[in-house]
N, C-alpha and C positions, 0 to 999 in steps of 0.2 A: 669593421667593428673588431674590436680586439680579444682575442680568443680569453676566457677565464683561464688563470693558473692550472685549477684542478680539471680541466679538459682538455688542456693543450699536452695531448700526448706524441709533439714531434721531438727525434732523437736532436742531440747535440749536434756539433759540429765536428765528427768523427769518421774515419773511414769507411767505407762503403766497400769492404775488401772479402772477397770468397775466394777459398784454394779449394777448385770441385774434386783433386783427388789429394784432400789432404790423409784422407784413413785408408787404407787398401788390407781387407777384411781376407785370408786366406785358410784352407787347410790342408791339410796331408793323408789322402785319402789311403783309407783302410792302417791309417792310426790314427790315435784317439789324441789328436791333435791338432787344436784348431788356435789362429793368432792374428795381432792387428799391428800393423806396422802403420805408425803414426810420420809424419812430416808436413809440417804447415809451413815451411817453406819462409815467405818472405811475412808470412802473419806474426811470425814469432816477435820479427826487428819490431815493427810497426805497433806491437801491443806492449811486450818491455821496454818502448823508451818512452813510452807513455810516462813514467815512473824512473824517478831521480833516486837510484840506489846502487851502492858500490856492485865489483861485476861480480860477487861473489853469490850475492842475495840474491841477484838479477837473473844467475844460473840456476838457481835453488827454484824460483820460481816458474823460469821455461821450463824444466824438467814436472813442474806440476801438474802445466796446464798438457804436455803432450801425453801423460798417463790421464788424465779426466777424460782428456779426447778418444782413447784407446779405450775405455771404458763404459763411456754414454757410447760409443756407438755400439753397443753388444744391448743398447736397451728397443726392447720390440714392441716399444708406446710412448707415448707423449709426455715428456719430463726433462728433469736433468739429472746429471750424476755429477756428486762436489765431493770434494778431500778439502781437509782444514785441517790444521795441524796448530795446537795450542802447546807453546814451551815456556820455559824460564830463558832461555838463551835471548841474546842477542835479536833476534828475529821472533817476538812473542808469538804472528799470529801471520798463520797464509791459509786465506782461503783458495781457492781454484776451481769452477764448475763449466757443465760444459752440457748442451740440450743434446734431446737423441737427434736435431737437425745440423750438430754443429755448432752452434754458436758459445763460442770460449768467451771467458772474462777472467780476471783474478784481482784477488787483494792481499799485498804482504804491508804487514804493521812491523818496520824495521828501529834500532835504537842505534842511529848513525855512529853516535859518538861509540857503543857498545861493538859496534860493529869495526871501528877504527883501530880500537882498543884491541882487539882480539887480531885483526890481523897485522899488526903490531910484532904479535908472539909467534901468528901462525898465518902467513901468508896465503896458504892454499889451506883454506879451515876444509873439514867436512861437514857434509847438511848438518849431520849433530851437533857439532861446534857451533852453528848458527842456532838452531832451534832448541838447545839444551833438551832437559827431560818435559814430558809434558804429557799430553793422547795426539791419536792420530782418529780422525773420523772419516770414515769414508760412507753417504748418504745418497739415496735412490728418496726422489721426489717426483710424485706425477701428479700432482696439482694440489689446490688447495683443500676439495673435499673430499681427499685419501690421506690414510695413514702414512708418513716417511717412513722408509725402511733404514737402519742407520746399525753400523758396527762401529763399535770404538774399541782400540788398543792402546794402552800404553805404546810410546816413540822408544824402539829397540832396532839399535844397526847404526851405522856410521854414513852409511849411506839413505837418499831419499827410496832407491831400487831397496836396500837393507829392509824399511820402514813398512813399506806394503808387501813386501815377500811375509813378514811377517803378521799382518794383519790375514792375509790370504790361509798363512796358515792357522793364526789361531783361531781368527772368525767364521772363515766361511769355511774352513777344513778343507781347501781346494790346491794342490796343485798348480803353481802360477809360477812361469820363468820372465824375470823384466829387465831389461835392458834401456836405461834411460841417458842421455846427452844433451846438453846445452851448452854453448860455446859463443865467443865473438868471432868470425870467421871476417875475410875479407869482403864476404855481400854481407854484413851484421849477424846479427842475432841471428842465431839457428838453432831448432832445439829439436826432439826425435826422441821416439819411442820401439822398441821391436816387444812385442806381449807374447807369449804362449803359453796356453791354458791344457791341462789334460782332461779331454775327457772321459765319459764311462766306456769299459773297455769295448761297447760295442760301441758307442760313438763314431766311429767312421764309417765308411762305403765298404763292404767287406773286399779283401783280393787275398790272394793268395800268399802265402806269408811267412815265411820259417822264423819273425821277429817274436816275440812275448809282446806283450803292452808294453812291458818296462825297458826292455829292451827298444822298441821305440820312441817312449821319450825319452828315454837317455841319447839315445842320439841325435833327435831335433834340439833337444837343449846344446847338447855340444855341436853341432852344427851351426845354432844361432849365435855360441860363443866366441867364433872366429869374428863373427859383426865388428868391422870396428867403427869406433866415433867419426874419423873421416869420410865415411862410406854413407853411414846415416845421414851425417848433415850436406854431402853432397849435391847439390840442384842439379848437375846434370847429371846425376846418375839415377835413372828412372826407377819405380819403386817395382814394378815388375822385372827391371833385369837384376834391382839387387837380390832381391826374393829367390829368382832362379839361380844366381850365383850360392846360394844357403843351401835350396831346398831340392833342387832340378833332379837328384834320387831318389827323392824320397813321394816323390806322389803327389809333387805341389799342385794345386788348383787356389787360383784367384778371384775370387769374388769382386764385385762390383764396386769400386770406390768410394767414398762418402765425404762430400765437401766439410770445409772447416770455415767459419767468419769471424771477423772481428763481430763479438757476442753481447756489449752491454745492454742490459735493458732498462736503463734510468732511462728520465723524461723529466717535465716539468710535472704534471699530474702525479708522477709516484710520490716525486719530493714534497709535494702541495701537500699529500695525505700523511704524508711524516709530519710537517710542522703543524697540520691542526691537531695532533694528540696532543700538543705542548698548550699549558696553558698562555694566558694573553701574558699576564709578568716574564714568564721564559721568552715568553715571542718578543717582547719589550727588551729585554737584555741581550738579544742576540742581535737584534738594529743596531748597524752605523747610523753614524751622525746624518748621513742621504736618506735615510729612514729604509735602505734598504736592508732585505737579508741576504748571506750570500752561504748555495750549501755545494758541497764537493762532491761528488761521486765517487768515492773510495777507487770503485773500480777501472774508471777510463779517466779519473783525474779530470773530469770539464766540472766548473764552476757555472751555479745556476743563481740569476740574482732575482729575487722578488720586492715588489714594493709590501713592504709592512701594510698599508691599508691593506691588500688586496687577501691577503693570509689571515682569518679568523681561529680561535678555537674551536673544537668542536662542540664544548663547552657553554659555546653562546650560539649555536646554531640554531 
């Protein structure tokens, strides 16, 4: 018997792909210094070429999804954590979110020709050049029957690391050093994240100490600065030995790892509950001539086709 549209909650035809140490969560004991080094490794290729966009947007977007990842893993309950970035530019619209278990997705709404256009004049644009002026949101969701928590800032910096440094400072008042990379490398797509956050000055393990606070993170931050992009996107270079090549003075302790997956959660049943809001005339006009409908998932790109009989309004239920 054939399963109803609005019950059939199997995923598409999509990867089935987990990296179990794509977060590696660390701090620096006895400073108030705690950080999340991101690498998803070969999830990166496999979700970007999802999506047919020049390598300019395509970078713009893996550096997205490795800060969401960096971030939802700092959440201690059940939810996601998303960045959206709404512009005038070229690139009007990227979403990116990511569960506290892991699971990544994104959506960028690119203007090809605009995008053509632009590196035309400027071959290596920066995120601003792509996203022009706009907000930046960055949003904590733990289900449906809780309030979101959500900060929005105006898009200030040249960079995407520019964009949330700045949101860090003006929203949450926090102290935040980020280090972000996406690249085409010869194993594809690689993207990477290095985070460090300051905490309250007693925040660490107490030891013995002739530093200040300040005098501590200024030197994990400059410590973190040598990072370079080759090093991040590195597969074989382990995320514990890069760590200790930064940190191995300063008091490094490594925390337990936290997988990354390929994250959509479309179905047939979610899309079913989309098209009955629409009345039957809309449902009527969105039919091919096979009487079917055909809807897209933004975020992993698979096409879902239904028969027009089987899709009612809610309207006449």
């Amino acid at each position: 018997m054939k399963t109803p549209a609005f019950l059939d909650r199997q995923r598409p035809d999509v990867p089935d792909l987990v990296v179990p140490g794509g977060v590696t969560p660390f701090y620096l004991q006895g400073r108030p210094v705690r950080g999340r080094l991101v690498r998803p490794g070969v999830l990166a290729d496999v979700m970007l070429t999802r999506h047919d966009h020049h390598a300019a947007v395509t970078r713009l977007a893996g550096k997205a999804l490795s800060v969401v990842a960096a971030l939802a893993s700092a959440l201690k309950f059940q939810g996601s954590f998303s960045l959206q970035i709404k512009g005038n530019g070229p690139v009007s619209l990227l979403v990116a979110d990511c569960t506290n278990t892991g699971a990544l997705r994104f959506y960028i709404r690119a203007d090809e020709e605009a995008v053509t256009a632009l590196l035309s004049e400027k071959p290596e644009p920066s995120d601003y050049d792509l996203t022009g002026d706009g907000y930046l949101a960055l949003t904590i969701d733990q289900g449906p029957e809780t309030e979101r928590h959500q900060g929005i800032v105006d898009i200030s910096g040249d960079s995407l690391t520019d964009m949330i440094s700045h949101y860090f400072k003006t929203s949450e008042q926090h102290a935040c050093w980020i280090s972000l990379h996406c690249e085409l490398t010869d194993a594809g797509w690689r993207t990477g994240a290095l985070i460090l956050e300051r905490l309250a000055d007693d925040g660490g393990i107490h030891i013995e100490t002739d530093d200040t606070p300040d005098d501590s993170w200024n030197t994990a931050t400059i410590l973190a600065s040598t990072l370079k992009a080759s090093e991040l996107l590195d597969d074989a270079l382990p995320p514990r030995e890069l760590l200790f090549r930064l940190f191995h003075a300063e008091g490094l302790q490594i925390g337990q790892p936290r997988a990354l997956a390929y994250g959509c959660r479309c179905s047939r049943a979610r899309l079913t509950e989309i098209l009955q809001n629409f009345s039957d005339d809309d449902l009527d006009h969105m039919m091919l001539d096979d009487r079917l409908i055909t809807m897209t998932c933004e975020f992993c790109n698979i096409s879902f086709h239904f028969q027009r009989d089987d899709i009612s309004s809610e309207d006449n239920d």
